[in-house]
C-alpha positions as CSV (number, residue, x, y, z in Angstrom):
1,X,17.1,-25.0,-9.6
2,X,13.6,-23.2,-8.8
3,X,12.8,-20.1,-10.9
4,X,10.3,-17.7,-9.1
5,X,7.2,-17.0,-11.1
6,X,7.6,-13.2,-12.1
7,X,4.0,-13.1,-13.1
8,X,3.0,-13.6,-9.5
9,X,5.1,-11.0,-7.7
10,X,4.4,-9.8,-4.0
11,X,5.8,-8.1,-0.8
12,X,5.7,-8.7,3.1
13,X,5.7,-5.2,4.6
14,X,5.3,-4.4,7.9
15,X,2.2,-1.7,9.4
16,X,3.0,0.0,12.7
17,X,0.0,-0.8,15.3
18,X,-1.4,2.7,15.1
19,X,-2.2,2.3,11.6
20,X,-3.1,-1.0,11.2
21,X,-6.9,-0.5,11.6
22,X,-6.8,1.9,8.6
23,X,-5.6,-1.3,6.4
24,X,-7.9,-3.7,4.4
25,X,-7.7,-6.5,2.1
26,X,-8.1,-5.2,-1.8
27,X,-7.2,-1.9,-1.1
28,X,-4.8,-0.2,-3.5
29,X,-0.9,-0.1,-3.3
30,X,2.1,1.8,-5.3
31,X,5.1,0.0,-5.3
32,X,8.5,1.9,-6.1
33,X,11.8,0.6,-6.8
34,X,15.7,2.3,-6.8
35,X,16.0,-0.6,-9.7
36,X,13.3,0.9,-11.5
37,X,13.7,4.7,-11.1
38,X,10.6,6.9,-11.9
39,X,8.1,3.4,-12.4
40,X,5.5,2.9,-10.4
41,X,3.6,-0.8,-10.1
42,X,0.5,-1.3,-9.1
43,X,-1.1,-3.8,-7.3
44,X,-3.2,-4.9,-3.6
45,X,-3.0,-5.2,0.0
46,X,-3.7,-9.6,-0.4
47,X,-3.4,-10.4,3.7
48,X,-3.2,-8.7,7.1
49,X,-1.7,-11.1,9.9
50,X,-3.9,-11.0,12.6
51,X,-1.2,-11.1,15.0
52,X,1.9,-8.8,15.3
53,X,5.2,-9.6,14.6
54,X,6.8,-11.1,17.5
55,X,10.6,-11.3,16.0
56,X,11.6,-7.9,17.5
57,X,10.5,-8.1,21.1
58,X,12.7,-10.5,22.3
59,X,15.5,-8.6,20.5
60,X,15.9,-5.5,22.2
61,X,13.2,-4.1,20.0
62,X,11.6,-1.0,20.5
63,X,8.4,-2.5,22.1
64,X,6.4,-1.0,19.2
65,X,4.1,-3.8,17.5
66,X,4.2,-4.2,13.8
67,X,1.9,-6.4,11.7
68,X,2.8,-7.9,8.2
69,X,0.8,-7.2,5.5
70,X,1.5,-8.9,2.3
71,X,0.5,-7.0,-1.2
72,X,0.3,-8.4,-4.7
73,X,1.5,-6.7,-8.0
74,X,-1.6,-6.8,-10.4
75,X,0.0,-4.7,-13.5
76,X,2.8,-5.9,-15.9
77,X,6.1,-5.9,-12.7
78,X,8.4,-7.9,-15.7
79,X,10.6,-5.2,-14.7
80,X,11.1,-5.5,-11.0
81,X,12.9,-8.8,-9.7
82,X,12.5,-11.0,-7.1
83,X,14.4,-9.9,-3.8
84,X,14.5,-6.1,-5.1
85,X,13.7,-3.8,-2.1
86,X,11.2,-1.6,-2.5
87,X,9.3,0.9,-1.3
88,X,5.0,0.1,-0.9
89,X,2.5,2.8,-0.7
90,X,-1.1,1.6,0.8
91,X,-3.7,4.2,-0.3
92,X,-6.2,4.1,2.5
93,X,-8.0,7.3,1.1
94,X,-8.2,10.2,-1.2
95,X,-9.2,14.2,-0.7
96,X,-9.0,16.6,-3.4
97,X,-8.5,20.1,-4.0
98,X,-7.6,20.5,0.0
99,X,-5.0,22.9,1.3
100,X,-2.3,21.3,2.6
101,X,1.0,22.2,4.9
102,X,4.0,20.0,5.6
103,X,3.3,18.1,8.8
104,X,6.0,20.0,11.0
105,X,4.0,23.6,10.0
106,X,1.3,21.9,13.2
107,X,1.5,22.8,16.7
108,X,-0.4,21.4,19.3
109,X,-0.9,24.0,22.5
110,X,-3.6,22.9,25.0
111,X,-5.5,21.0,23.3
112,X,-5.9,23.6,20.3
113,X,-3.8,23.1,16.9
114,X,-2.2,26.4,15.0
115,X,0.3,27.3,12.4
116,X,2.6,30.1,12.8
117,X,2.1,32.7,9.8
118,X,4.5,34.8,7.9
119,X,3.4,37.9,6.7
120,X,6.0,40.2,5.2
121,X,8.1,39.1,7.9
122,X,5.5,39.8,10.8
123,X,4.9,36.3,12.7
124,X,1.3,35.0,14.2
125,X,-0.2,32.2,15.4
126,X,-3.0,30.9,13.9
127,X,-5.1,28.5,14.7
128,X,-6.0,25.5,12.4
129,X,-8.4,22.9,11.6
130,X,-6.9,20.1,10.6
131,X,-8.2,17.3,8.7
132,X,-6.6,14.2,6.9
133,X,-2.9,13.1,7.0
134,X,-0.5,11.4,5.9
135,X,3.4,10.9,7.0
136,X,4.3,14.3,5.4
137,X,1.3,16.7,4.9
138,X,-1.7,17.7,6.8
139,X,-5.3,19.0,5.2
140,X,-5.9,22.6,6.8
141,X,-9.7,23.1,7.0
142,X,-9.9,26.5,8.3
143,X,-7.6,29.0,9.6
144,X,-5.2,29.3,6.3
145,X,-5.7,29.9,2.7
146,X,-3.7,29.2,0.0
147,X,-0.1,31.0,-0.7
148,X,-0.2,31.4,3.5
149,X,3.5,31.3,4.3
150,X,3.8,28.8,7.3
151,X,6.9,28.1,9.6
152,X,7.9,24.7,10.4
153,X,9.0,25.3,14.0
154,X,7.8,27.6,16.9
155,X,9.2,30.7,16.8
156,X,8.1,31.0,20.7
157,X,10.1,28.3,21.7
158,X,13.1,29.9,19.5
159,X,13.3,33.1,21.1
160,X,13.2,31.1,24.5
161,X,16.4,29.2,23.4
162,X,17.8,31.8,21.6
163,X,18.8,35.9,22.7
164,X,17.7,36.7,18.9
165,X,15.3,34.9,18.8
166,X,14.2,33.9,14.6
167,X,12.0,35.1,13.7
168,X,12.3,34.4,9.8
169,X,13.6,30.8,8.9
170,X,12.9,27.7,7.9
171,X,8.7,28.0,5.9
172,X,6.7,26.3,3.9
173,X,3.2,27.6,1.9
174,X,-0.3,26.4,2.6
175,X,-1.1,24.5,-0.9
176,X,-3.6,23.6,-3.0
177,X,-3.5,19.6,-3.4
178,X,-5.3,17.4,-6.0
């Protein structure tokens, strides 16, 4: 019998190829577990294969090239086990006090980027800056200010598809972030 060595915990994950060049060794990570609900474990990004994966391309894979990135735990993980699935969060940067809107609130029209703002029920486009990202908010550099009320889809397109058109619905607010 061969006990794994809980001191020395880590993960394979895989990096889409978009976002692979963002990665580097020693960079932090937040590891999250459904076994350990509302801890969070610390540790690093140890090794970046150099190569992709190749294990889904002859599989009917998606054609879409992932590299695996293996992280370490470097806190106290006597908590998470061995073989628990988890979810691994690379920090590759850090902005403070931006404004922020969900990513869906950005529109991309020839070649310009804009939010579509609610005021009182009257709709406009705006255009946006936009800065830093991540899978689920965008930084808005100019063009909104906090407590903006922003839609997350294009009322233009709406009223195309629709005879009513909507023109209130679905919105999120431009935020303050830390």
């Amino acid at each position: 019998m061969t006990l794994p060595d809980a001191t020395e915990l880590a993960a394979t994950i895989e990096i889409h190829e978009a976002d692979i060049n963002k990665v580097k060794v020693k960079m932090p990570v937040f590891i999250t577990s459904e076994t350990q609900k509302g801890a969070t474990f610390e540790g690093e990004v140890l090794k970046i294969d150099a190569v992709p994966n190749a294990g889904r391309r002859w599989w009917g894979g998606d054609n879409v090239k992932r590299f695996r990135v293996e992280v370490s735990l470097t806190g106290d993980a006597l908590d998470l086990k061995p073989g628990t699935s988890c979810k691994v969060e690379i920090q590759i940067g850090e902005v403070k006090e931006v404004l922020t809107v969900p990513s869906q609130a950005i529109f991309s029209r020839e070649g310009k980027f804009s939010c579509f703002r609610s005021v009182n029920g009257d709709v406009t486009r705006v255009e946006v800056e936009p800065g830093s990202a991540n899978d689920t908010l965008v930084e808005i550099k100019s063009g909104l200010e906090e407590g903006d009320t922003v839609l997350l889809y294009d009322p233009e397109l709406a009223d195309a598809e629709t005879e009513g058109g909507a023109k209130d619905g679905a919105g999120g607010a431009a935020k303050g972030s830390s």
